[in-house]
N, C-alpha and C positions, 0 to 999 in steps of 0.2 A: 171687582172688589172682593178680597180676601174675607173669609168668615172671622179672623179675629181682628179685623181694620175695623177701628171706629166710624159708627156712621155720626151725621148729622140729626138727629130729629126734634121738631119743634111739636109744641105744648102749648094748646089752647084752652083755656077753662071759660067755661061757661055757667054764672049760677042760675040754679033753677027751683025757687024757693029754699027747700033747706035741702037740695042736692046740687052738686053739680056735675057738668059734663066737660069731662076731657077730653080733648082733640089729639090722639099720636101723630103726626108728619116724617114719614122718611123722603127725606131733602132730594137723596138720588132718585127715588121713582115716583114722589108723589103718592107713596098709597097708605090709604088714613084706616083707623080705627079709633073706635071709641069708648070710654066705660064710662059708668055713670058711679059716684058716691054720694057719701055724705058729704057736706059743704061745713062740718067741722072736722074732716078728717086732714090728716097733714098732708099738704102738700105733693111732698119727697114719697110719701105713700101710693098718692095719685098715681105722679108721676110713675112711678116701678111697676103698679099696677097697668098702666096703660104700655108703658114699653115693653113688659111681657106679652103684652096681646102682641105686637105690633112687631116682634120678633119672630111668635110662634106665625103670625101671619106669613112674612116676607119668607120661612121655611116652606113655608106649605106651598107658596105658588114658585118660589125656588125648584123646589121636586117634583109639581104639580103644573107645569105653567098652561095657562087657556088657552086653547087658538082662536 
């Protein structure tokens, strides 16, 4: 998969009194991250907030990978 190919990722919210928890999902590999807000903040907020995580993630073990 090309770096400017769109991926797949799914978005899980979870409230948790007056935060909530966002779930990142990359569809190809399965690998999650998460951030936690406020549960009046927007949405679309969230969301870009978590897919920046979940970007710089999949970079890091791109370059970095475990064995």
């Amino acid at each position: 998969m090309s770096a400017g190919e769109p991926r797949e990722v799914f978005f899980e919210f979870i409230a948790i009194g007056t935060t909530v928890k966002v779930v990142a999902i990359d569809a190809a590999t399965g690998t999650e991250v998460s951030i936690m807000g406020p549960a009046n903040a927007a949405q679309a907020d969230l969301e870009r907030l978590a897919l920046g995580k979940l970007k710089a993630r999949l970079i890091r073990e791109a370059t970095n990978p475990q064995i």
